[in-house]
TIDREN-926379 format. One record per residue (C-alpha): residue in one letter; x negated, y, z negated. Coordinates in nm, 4 decimals, padded with zeros to 6 digits. Example, Ala and Ser with C-alpha at 12.3 -4.5 7.8 and 13.67 -1.06 7.14 Angstrom:
<recs>
a  -01.2300  -00.4500  -00.7800
s  -01.3670  -00.1060  -00.7140
</recs>
This chain:
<recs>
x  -16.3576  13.7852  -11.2641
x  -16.1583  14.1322  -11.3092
x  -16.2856  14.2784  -11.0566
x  -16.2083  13.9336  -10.8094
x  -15.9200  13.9756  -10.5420
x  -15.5721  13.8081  -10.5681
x  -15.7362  13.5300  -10.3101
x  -16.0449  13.4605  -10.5133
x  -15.8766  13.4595  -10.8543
x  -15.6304  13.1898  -10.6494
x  -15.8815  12.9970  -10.5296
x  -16.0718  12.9664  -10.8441
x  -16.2422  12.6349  -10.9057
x  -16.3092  12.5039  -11.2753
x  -16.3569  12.2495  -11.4632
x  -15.9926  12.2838  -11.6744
x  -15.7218  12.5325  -11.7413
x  -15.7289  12.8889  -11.9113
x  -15.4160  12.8816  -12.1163
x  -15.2022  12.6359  -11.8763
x  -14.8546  12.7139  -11.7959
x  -14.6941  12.3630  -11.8821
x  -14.7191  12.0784  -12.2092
x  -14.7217  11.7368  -12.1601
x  -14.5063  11.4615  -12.0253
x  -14.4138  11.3578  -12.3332
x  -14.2332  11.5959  -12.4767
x  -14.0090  11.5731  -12.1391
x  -13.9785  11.1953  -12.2171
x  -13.8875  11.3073  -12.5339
x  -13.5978  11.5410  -12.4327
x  -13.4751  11.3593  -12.1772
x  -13.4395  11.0309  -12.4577
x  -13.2443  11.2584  -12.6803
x  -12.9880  11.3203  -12.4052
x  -12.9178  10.9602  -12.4683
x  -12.6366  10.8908  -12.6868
x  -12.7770  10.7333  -13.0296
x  -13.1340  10.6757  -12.8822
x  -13.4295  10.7302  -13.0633
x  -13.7163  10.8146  -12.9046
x  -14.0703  10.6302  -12.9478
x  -14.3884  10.7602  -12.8926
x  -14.6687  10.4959  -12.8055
x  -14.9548  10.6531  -12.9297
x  -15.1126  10.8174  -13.2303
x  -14.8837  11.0307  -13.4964
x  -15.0640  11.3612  -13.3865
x  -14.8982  11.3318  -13.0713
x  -14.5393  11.2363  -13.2154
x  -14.5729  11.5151  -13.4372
x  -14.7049  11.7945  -13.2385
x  -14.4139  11.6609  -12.9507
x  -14.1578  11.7211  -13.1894
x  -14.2944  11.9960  -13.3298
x  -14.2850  12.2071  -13.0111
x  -13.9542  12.0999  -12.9534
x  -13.7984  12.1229  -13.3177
x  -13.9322  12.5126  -13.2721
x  -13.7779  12.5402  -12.9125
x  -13.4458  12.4421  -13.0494
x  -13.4115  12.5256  -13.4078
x  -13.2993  12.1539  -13.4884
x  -13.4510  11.8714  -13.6196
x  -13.6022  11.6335  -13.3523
x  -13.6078  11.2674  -13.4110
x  -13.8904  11.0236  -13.2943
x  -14.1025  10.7377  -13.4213
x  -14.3974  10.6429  -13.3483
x  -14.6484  10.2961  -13.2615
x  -14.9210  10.5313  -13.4781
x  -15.2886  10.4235  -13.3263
x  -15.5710  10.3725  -13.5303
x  -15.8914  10.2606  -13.4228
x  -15.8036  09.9238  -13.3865
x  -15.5184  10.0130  -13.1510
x  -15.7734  10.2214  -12.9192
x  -16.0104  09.8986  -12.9045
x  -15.7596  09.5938  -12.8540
x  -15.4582  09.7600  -12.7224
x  -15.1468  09.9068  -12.9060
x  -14.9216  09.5935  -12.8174
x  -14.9258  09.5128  -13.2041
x  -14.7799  09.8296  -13.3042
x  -14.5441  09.8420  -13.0155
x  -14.3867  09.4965  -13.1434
x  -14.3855  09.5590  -13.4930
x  -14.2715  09.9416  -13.4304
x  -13.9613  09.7974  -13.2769
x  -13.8763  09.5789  -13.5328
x  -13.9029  09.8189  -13.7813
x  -13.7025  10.0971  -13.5978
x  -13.3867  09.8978  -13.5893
x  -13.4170  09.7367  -13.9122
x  -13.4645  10.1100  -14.0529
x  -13.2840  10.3421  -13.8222
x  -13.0521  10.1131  -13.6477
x  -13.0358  10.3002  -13.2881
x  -12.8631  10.1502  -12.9937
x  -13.1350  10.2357  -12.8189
x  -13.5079  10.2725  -12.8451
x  -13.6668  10.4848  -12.5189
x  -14.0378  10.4752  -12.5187
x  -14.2925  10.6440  -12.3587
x  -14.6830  10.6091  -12.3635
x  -14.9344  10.8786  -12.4252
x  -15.2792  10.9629  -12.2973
x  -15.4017  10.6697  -12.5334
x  -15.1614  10.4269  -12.4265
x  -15.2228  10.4646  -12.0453
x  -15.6259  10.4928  -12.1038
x  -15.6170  10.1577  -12.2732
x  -15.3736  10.0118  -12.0187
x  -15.1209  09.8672  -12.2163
x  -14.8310  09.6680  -12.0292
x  -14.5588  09.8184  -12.1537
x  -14.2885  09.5823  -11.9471
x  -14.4470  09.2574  -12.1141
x  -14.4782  09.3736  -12.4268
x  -14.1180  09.4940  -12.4777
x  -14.0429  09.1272  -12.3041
x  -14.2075  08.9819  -12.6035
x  -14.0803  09.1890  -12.8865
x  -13.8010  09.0767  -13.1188
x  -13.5072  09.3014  -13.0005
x  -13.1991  09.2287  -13.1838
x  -12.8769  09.1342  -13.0154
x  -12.6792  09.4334  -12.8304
x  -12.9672  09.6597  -12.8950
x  -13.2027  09.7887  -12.6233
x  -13.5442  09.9010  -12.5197
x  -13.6254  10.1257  -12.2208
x  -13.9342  10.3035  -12.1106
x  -14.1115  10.5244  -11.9181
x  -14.5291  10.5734  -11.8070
x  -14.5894  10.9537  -11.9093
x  -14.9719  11.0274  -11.8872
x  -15.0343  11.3536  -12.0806
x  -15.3452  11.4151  -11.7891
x  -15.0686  11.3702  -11.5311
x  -14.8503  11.6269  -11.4328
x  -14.6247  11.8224  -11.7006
x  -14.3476  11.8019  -11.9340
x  -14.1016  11.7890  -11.6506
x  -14.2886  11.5203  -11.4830
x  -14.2162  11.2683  -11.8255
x  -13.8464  11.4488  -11.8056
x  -13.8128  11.2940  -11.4738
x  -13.9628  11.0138  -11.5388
x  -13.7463  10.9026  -11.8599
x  -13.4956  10.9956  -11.6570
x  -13.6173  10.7329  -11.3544
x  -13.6362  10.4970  -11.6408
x  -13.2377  10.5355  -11.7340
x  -13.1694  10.4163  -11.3945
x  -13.3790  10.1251  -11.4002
x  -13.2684  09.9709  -11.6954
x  -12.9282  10.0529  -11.6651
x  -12.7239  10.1901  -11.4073
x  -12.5355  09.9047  -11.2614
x  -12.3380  09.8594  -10.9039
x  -12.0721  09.6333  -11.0322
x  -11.7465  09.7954  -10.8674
x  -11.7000  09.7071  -10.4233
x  -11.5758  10.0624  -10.3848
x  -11.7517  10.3390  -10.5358
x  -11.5154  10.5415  -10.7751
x  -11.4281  10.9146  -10.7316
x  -11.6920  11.0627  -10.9489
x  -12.0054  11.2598  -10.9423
x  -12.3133  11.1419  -11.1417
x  -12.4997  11.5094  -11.2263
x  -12.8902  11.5242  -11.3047
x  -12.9014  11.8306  -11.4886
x  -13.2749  11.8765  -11.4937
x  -13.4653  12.0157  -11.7419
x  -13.2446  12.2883  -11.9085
x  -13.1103  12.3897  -12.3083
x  -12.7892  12.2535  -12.3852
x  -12.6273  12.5620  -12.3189
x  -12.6622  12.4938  -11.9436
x  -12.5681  12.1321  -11.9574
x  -12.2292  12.2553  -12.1194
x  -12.1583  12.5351  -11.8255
x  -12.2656  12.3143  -11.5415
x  -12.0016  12.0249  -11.7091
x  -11.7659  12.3346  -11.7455
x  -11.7974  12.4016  -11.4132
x  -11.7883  12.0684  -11.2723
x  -11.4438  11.9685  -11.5168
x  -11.3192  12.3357  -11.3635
x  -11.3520  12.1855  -11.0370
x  -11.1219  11.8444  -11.1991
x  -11.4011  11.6454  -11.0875
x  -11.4924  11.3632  -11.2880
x  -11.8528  11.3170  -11.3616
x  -12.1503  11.1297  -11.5429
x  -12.4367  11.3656  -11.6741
x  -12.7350  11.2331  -11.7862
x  -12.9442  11.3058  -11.9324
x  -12.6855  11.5011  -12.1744
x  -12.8222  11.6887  -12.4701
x  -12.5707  11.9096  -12.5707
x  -12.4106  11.7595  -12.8970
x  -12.7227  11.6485  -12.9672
x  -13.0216  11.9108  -12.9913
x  -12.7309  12.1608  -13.0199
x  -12.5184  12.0117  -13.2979
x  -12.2974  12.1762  -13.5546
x  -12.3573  12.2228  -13.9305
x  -12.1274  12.0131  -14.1414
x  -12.3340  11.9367  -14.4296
x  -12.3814  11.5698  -14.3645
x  -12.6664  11.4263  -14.2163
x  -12.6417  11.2102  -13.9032
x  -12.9310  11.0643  -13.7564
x  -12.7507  11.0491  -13.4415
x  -12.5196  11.2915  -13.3624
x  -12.2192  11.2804  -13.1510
x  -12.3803  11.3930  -12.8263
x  -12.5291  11.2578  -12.4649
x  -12.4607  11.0600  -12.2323
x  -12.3233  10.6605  -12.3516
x  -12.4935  10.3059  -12.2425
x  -12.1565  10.2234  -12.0774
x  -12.1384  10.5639  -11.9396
x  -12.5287  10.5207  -11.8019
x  -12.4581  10.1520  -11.6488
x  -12.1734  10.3038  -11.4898
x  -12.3389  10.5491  -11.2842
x  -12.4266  10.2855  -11.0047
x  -12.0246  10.3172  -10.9582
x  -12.0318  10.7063  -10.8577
x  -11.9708  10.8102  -10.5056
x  -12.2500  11.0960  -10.5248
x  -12.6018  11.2092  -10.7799
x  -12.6558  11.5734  -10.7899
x  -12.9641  11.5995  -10.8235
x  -12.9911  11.9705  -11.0296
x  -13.3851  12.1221  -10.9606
x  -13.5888  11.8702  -10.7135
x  -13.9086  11.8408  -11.0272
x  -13.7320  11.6876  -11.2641
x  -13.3807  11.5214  -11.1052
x  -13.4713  11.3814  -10.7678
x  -13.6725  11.1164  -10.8366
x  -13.3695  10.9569  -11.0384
x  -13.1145  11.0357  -10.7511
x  -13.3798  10.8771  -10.4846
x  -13.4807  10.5742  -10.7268
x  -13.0443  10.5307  -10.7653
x  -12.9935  10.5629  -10.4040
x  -13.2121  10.2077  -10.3664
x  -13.0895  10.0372  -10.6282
x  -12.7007  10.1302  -10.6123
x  -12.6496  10.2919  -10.2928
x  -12.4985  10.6202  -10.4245
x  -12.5756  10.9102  -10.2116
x  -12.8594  11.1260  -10.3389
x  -12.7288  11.5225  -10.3154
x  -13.0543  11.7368  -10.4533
x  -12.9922  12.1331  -10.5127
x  -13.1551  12.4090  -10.7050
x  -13.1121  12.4398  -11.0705
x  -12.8095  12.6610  -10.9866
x  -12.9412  12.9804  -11.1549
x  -12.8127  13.2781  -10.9507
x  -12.5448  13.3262  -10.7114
x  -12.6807  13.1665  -10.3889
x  -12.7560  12.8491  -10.6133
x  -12.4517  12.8566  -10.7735
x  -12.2366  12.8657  -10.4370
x  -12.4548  12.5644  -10.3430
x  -12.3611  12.3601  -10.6107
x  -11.9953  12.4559  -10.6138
x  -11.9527  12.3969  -10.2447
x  -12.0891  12.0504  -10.2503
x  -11.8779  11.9425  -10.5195
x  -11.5774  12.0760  -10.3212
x  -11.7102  11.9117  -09.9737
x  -11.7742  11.5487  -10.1215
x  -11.5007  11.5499  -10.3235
x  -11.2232  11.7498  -10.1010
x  -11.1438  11.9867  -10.4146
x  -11.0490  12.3557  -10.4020
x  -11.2552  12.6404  -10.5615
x  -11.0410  12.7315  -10.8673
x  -10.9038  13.1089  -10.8881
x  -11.1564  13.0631  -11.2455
x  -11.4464  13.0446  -11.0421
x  -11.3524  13.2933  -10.8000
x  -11.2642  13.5518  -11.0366
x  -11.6320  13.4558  -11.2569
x  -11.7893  13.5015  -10.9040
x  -11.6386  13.8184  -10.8042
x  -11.7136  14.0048  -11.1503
x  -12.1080  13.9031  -11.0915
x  -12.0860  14.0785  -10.7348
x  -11.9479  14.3534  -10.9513
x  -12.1736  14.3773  -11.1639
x  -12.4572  14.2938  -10.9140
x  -12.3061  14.6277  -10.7122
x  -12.2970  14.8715  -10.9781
x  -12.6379  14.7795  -11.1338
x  -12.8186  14.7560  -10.8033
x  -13.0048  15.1008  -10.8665
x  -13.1888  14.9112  -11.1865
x  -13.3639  14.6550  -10.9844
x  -13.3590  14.7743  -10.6494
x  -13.7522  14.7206  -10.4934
x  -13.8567  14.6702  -10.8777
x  -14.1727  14.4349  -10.8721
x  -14.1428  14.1274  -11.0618
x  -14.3592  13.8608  -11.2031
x  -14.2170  13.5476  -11.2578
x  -14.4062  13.1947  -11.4396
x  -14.2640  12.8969  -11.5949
x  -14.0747  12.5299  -11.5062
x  -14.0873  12.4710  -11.1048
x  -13.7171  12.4185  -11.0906
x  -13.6205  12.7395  -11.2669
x  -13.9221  12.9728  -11.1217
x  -13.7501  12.8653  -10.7456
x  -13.3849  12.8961  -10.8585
x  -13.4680  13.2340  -11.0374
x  -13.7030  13.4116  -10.7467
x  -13.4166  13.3460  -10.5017
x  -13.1782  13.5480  -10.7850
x  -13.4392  13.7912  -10.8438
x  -13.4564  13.8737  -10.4610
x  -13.0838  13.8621  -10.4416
x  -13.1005  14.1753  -10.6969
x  -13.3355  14.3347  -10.4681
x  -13.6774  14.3125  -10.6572
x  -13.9666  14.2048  -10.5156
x  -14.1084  13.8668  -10.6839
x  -14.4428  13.9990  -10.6493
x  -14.6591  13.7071  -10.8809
x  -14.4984  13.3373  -10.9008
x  -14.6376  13.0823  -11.1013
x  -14.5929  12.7227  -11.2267
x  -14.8192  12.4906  -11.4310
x  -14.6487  12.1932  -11.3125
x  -14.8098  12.0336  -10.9438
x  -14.7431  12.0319  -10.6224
x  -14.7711  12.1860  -10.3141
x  -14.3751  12.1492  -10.1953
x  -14.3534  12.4523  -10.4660
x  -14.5647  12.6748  -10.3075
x  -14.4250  12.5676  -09.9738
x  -14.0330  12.6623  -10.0930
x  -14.1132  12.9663  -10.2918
x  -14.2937  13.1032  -09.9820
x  -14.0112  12.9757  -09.7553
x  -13.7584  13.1783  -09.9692
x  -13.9753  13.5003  -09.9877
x  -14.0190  13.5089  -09.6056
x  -13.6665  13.4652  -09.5584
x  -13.6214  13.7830  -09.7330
x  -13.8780  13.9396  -09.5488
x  -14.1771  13.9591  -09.8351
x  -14.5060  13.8822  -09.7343
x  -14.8611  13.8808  -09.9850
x  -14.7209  13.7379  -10.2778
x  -14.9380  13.5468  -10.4869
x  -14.7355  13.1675  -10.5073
x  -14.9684  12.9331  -10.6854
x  -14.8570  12.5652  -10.8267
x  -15.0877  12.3931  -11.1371
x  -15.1377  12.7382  -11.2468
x  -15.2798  12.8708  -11.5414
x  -15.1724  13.1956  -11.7904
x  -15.5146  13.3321  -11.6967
x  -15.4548  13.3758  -11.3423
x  -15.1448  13.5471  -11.3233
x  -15.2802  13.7915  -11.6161
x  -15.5424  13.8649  -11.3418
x  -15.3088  13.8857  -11.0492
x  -15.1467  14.1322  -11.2837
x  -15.4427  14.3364  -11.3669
x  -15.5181  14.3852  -10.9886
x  -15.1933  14.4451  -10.8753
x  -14.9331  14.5765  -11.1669
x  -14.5526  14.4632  -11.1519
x  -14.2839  14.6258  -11.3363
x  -14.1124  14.2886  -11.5698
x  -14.2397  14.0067  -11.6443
x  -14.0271  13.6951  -11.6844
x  -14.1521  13.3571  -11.8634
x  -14.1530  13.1275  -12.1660
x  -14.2765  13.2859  -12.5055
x  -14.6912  13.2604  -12.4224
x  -14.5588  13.5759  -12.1581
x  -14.6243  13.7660  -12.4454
x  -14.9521  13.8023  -12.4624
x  -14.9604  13.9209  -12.0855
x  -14.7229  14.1355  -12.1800
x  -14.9232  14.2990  -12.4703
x  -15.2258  14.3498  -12.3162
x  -15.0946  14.4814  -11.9611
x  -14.8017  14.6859  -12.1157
x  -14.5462  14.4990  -11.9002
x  -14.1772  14.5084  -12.0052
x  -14.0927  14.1036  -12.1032
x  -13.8248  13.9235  -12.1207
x  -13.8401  13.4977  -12.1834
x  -13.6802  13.2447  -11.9875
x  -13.7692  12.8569  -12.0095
x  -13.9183  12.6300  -12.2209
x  -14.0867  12.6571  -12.4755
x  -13.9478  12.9889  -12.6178
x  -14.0539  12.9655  -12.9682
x  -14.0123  13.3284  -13.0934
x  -13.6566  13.3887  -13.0655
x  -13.3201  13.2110  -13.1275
x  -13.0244  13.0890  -12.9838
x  -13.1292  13.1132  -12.6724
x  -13.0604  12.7563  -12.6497
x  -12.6803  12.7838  -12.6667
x  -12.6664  13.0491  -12.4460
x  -12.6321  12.9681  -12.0433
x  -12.8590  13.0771  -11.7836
x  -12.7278  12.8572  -11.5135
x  -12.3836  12.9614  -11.3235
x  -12.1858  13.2422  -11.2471
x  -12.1991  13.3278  -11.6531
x  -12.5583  13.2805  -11.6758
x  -12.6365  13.4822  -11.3963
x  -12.4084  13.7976  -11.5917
x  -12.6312  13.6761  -11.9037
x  -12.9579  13.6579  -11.6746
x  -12.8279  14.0306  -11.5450
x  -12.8050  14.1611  -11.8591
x  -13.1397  14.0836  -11.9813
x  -13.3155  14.2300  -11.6977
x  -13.1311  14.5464  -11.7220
x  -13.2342  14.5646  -12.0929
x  -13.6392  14.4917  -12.0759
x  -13.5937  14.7503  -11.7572
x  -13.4056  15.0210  -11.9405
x  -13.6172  14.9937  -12.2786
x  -13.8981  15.0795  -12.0938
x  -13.7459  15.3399  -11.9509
x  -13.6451  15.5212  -12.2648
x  -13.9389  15.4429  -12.4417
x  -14.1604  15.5953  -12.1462
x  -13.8840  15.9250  -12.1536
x  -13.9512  15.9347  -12.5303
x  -14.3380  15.9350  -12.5143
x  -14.2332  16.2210  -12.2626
x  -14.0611  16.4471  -12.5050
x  -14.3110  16.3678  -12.7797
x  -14.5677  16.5214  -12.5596
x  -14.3740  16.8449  -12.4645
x  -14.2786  16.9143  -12.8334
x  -14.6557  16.8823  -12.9249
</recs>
């Protein structure tokens, strides 16, 4: 296999995944729950799967990450875990008290069959409290399939049409992003004095401050009043078509509230897009702020250009961010040489190629339901100068001596990459920077190695 061509390590057939670049829905159900204002998340299936969920995002995020479980045991896998369903929800409020309990099933759950809908019918929820849920098949999909799909689920349980005239603000589907970019895109948006719902909202939440006290749900996401109320909103942005558009579609029929879907506005084309519809639907001005932000990127983008210019670049992760970011990269002038996602589906393929022909690149290798093992292979046959991805980069990296720098989820190596934005005009500076840096350490260490040799 590494001697194959880009085509035939593409077309590869198999019976699974080398190293796949995705996790499972669940842990998007997961997230999306916590952007849920005192919501605790449920996981209907065994405790491995609660734990390693949480887990992989406690490590993501440096922050504790709350969840219960309807833990299977045999029993559960022969008669069904409707049992453990009813007496997990009893047990959650009496012991945790949430307002809200947002399940999702597992690969045992959806193998058995269990009816989630009638069984949450039939459980003893107390007064005021509620249960929501979402179907999240690990074998389906990825982790931003169960994003959007908790996300679907906030909609059908609670966003209500109750007002005859829509009011004059903007429901925003962030995707899935860190806190960080939830805070700049609801920066942006407040900069535009536009108000607006955004949900799922985990900033406050998987981002909170230390005060010493422990609160098992902190002050953060988005409110049940605040969710019911989003079948009032004139317009859904739909941020990254993955993991928001299905909500904005499934809102659309139930509330009639016009569906807007965009990019995850990473970059400064994306970024424009999302700032000009705002301003269109909602007849606002582009504040001197956003100019000035915007102008100081062009800067920057200007007097950098000789880093990047016609620099190859591969490029894995998310579908939303891999699109929103090879548009940016292009926009630098590299050449996106290798993109990848783990996640399915064709319409990525389709868009990524549809951006890279519009800037006049042809032979890429674009490849959806991906795996780590064939873009280490596309690498081997045809080298790129950066690679860009979530922390498993690294061992691509390593072995192909590749300058590295991570964007995504999960990064599990470093810190505080969470509270720092990638989306925007300020995440695209951010985004700038970082390139710059895995570039320019290359280039000193390779200068180095130079010297070393003409001194020995």
């Amino acid at each position: 296999m590494l001697d194959a061509t880009p085509k035939e390590i593409t077309d590869r057939k198999s019976g699974g995944m080398i190293n796949p670049a995705k996790t499972c829905q669940p842990i998007g159900a997961m997230y999306a729950a916590l952007g849920i204002h005192s919501c605790l998340p449920h996981s209907h299936g065994s405790q491995g799967c609660c734990s390693y969920h949480r887990m992989h995002l406690t490590r993501h995020f440096r922050d504790p990450i709350m969840a219960t479980t309807s833990s299977f045991t045999e029993g559960a896998s022969v008669f069904g875990g409707g049992a453990n369903l009813k007496t997990a929800i009893k047990n959650v409020f009496n012991v945790y008290n949430p307002e809200v309990m947002a399940v999702h099933t597992t690969c045992l759950s959806e193998t058995i069959g269990d009816d989630l809908p009638t069984i949450i019918k039939s459980a003893d929820v107390p007064e005021g409290k509620l249960v929501i849920h979402a179907n999240t098949p690990s074998y389906a999909g990825s982790h931003v399939t169960g994003f959007s799909n908790m996300t679907k689920g906030m909609v059908q349980y609670l966003s209500e049409a109750t007002e005859e005239t829509k009011k004059q603000q903007a429901n925003i589907i962030p995707g899935f992003v860190n806190p960080g970019d939830m805070r700049e895109i609801k920066r942006i948006t407040e900069a535009m004095d536009i108000e607006y719902i955004m949900f799922p909202d985990t900033s406050g939440v998987v981002d909170s401050p230390m005060t010493g006290k422990h609160e098992m749900f902190p002050k953060g996401g988005t409110t049940i009043s605040q969710l019911k109320d989003t079948g009032n909103s004139k317009a859904t942005y739909a941020l990254g078509s993955y993991a928001s558009a299905d909500a904005a579609y499934h809102l659309e029929r139930k509330c009639k509230i016009e569906p807007i879907v965009l990019k995850t506005p990473i970059g400064i084309k994306a970024t424009d897009e999302y700032v000009m519809a705002l301003s269109n639907k909602f007849s606002k001005e582009i504040p001197k702020s956003l100019e000035e932000e915007r102008g100081q990127l062009v800067d920057i983008m200007t007097d950098t250009h000789f880093h990047f210019h016609g620099k190859r670049v591969a490029v894995f992760g998310d579908p939303d961010i891999v699109i929103a970011l090879t548009e940016y990269l292009l926009s630098l002038g590299m050449t996106p040489v290798h993109v990848l996602t783990g996640t399915p589906g064709k319409k990525f393929e389709e868009e990524v190629k549809e951006i890279l022909a519009a800037a006049g690149i042809e032979g890429s290798n674009v490849k959806a339901a991906g795996d780590l093992f064939t873009l280490q292979q596309w690498i081997k046959n045809q080298p790129v100068d950066l690679l860009i991805g979530n922390t498993y980069g690294k061992y691509i990296a390593r072995a192909e001596d590749v300058p590295f720098f991570r964007v995504g989820f999960p990064i599990l190596d470093r810190s505080v990459h969470s509270y720092m934005p990638i989306v925007g005009y300020k995440g695209a500076m951010r985004l700038l920077e970082m390139i710059s840096n895995a570039l320019l350490e290359r280039q000193d260490r390779d200068a180095a190695e130079e010297d070393f040799e003409l001194v020995m």
